[in-house]
ZANU-464012 format. One record per residue (C-alpha): x, y, z; residue in three letters. Coordinates in nm, 3 decimals, always signed. Example, Ala and Ser with C-alpha at 12.3 -4.5 7.8 and 13.67 -1.06 7.14 Angstrom:
REM residues 2
      px      py      pz resn
  +1.230  -0.450  +0.780  ala
  +1.367  -0.106  +0.714  ser
This chain:
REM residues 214
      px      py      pz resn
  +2.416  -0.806  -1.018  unk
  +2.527  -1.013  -1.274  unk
  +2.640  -1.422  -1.149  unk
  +2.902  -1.506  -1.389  unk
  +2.968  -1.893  -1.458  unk
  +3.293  -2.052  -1.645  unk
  +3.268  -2.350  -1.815  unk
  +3.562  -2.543  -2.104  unk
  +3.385  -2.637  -2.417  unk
  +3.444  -3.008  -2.296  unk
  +3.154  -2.909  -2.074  unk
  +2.915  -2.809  -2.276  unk
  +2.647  -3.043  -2.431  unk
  +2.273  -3.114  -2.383  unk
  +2.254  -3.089  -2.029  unk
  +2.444  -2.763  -1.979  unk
  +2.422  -2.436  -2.287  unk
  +2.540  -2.072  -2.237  unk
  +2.243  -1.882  -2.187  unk
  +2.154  -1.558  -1.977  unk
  +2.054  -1.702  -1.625  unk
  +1.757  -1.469  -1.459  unk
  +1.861  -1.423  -1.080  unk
  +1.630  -1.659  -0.849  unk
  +1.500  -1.438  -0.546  unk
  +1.547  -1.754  -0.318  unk
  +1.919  -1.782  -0.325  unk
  +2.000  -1.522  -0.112  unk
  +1.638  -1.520  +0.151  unk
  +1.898  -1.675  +0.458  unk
  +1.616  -1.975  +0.464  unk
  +1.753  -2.281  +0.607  unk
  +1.492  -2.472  +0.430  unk
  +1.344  -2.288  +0.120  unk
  +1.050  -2.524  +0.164  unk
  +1.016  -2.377  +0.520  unk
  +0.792  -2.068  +0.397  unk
  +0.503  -1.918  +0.147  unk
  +0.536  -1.798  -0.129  unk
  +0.431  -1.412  -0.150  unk
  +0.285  -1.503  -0.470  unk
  +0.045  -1.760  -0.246  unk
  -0.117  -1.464  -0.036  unk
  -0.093  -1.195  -0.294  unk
  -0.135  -1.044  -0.652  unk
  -0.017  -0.779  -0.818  unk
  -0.230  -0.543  -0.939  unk
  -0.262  -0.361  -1.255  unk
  -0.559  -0.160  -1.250  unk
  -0.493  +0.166  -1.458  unk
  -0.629  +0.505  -1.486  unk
  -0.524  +0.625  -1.836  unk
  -0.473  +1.065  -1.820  unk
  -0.623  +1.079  -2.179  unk
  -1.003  +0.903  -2.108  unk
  -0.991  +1.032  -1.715  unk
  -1.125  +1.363  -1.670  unk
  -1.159  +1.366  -1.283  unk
  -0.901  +1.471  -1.025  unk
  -0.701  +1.199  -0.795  unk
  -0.463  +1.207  -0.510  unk
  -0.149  +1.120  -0.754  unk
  +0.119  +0.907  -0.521  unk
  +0.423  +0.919  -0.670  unk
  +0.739  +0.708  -0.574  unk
  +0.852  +0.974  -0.323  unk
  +0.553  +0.941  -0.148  unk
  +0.639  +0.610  -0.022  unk
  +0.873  +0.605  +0.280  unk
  +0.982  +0.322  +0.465  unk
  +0.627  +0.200  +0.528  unk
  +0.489  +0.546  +0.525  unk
  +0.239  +0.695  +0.260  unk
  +0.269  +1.075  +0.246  unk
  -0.100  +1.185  +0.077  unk
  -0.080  +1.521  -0.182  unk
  -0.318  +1.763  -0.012  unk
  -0.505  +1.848  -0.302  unk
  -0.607  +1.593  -0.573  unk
  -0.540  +1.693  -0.947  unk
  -0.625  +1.646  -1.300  unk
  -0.452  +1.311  -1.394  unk
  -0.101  +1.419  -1.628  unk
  +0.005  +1.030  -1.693  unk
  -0.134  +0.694  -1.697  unk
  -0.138  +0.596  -1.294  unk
  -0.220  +0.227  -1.126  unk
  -0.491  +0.253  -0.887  unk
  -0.508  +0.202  -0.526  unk
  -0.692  +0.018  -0.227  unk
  -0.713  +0.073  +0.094  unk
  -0.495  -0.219  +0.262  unk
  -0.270  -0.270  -0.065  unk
  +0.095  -0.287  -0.006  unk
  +0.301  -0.099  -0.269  unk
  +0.648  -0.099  -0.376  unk
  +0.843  +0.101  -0.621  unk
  +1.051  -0.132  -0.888  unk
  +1.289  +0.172  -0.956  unk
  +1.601  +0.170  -0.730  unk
  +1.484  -0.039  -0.495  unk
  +1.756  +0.096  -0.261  unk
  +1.540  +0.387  -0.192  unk
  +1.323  +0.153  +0.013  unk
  +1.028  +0.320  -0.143  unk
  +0.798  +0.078  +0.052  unk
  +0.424  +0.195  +0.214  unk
  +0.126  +0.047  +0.335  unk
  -0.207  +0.176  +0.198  unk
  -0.424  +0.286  +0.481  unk
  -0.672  +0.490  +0.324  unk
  -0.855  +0.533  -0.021  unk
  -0.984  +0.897  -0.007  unk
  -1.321  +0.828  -0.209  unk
  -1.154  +0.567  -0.438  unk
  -0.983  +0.843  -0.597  unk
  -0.606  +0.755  -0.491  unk
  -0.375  +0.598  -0.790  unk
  +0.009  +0.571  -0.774  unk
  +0.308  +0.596  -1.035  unk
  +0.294  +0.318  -1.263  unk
  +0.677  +0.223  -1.105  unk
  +0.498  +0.085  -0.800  unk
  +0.386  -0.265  -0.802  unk
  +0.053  -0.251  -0.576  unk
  +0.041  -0.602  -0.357  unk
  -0.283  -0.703  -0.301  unk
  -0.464  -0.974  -0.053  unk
  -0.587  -1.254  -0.190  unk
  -0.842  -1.271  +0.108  unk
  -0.975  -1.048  +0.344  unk
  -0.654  -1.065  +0.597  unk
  -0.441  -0.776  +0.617  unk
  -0.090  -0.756  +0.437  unk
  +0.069  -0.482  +0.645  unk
  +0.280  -0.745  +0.787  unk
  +0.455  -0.753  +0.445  unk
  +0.627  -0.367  +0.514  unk
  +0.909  -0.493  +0.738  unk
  +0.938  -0.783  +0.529  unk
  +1.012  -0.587  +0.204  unk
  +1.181  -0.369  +0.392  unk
  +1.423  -0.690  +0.505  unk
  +1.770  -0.753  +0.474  unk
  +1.676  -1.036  +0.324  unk
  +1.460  -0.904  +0.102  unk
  +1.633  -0.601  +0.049  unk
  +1.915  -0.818  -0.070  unk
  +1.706  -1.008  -0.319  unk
  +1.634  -0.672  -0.516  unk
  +1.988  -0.536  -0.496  unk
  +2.099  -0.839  -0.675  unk
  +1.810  -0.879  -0.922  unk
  +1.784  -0.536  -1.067  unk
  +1.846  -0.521  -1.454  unk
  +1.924  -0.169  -1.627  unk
  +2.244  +0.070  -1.539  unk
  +2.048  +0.416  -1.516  unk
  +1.728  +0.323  -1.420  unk
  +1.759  -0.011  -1.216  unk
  +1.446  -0.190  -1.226  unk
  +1.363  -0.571  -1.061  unk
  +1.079  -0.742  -1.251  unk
  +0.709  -0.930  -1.116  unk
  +0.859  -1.277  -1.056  unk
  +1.152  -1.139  -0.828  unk
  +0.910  -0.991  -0.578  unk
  +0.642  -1.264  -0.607  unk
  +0.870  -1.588  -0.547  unk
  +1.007  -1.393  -0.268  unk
  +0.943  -1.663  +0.014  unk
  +0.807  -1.575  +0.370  unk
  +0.943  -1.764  +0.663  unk
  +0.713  -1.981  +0.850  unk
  +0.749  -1.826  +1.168  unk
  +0.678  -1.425  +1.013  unk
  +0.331  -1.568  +0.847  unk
  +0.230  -1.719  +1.212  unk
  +0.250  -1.374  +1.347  unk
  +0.133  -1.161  +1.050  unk
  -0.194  -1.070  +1.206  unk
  +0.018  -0.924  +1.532  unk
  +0.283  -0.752  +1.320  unk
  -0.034  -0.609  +1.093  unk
  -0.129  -0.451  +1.383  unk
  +0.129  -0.300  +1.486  unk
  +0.247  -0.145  +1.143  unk
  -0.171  -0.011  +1.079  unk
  -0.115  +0.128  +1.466  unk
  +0.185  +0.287  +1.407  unk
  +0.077  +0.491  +1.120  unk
  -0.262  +0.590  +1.278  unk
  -0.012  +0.755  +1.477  unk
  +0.148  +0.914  +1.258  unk
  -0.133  +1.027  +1.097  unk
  -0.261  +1.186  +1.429  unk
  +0.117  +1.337  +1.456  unk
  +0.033  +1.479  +1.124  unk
  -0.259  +1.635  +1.248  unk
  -0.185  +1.833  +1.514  unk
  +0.211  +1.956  +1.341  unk
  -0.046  +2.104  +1.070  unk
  -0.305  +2.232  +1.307  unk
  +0.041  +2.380  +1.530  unk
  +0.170  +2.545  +1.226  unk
  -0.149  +2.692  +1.109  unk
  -0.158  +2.856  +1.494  unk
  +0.199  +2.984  +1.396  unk
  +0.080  +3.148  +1.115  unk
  -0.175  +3.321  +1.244  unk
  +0.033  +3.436  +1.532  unk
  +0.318  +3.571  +1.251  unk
  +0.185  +3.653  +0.915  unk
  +0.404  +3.721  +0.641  unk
């Protein structure tokens, strides 16, 4: 969203030139102290690790920005021969789709499969700086707050993008990086779940089948 500013020519001058202004993710995180916080770029990095389809000849599980929902990372069943560059993935990365990031294309990485998992090269992969877990950063991406900050800071009409520095001066509140190791847990015990959910709805319709063939 463009911030529009009007100024006379009496008020321009040294101090003050008409220039594009890039949108500053803290001006709308709700903080009543921007000091009160971390910066995400302070417990993270973003990763750019790529696979290029041209040198790779194995197969990978491909995620691509569908894949990611709300939290959730759907896994292809069958990995495939790569057919474009891809950004590799870690188990315990966060990753977020730059791409409409109304879609809330958001997902923790629980798994690696074999180091042979890599993602669309729309997602920006979050990665610990440490050993700690960064599930804790799902909700918060997934924020008003933060949600907010990328509506306002895309750039492009068709294809809406935000760039690196909007996501990594995002600022966490104090009180959500006390209890990130709690909320971590939660988010990795919630998926386990689903995972096991998966499971059995896969195992269930297999029984179906067998019980009705086409």
């Amino acid at each position: 969203m463009a911030i529009c500013v009007i100024k006379t020519t009496t008020q321009l001058g040294p101090q003050f030139v008409l220039t594009p202004e890039r949108y500053n993710p803290k001006r709308r995180m709700s903080l009543s102290d921007e000091n009160d916080g971390v910066l995400l770029s302070e417990i993270i990095t973003l990763k750019n690790d790529i696979v290029a389809s041209k040198k790779d000849a194995s197969v990978w599980y491909q995620i691509n920005t569908s894949d990611a929902m709300e939290g959730y990372l759907r896994i292809p069943p069958n990995p495939e021969r790569l057919n474009s560059n891809k950004k590799i993935l870690k188990s315990g990365d966060v990753i977020i789709s730059r791409l409409r990031p109304y879609l809330r294309q958001v997902a923790y990485v629980d798994i690696d499969l074999n180091s042979q998992l890599c993602a669309s090269t729309e997602f920006y992969v979050l990665r610990a700086r440490n050993n700690e877990s960064i599930a804790f950063l799902v909700p918060f991406l997934l924020s008003e707050a933060a949600q907010n900050v990328f509506a306002n800071s895309v750039e492009g009409s068709q294809h809406p993008r935000f760039k690196e520095e909007d996501i990594l001066n995002l600022v966490i509140p104090s009180q959500l990086f006390k209890e990130r190791e709690k909320i971590s847990q939660d988010i990795s015990n919630a998926i386990n779940q689903y995972r096991e959910y998966e499971k059995i709805l896969g195992s269930a319709i297999s029984h179906v089948n067998g019980i009705m063939p086409v």
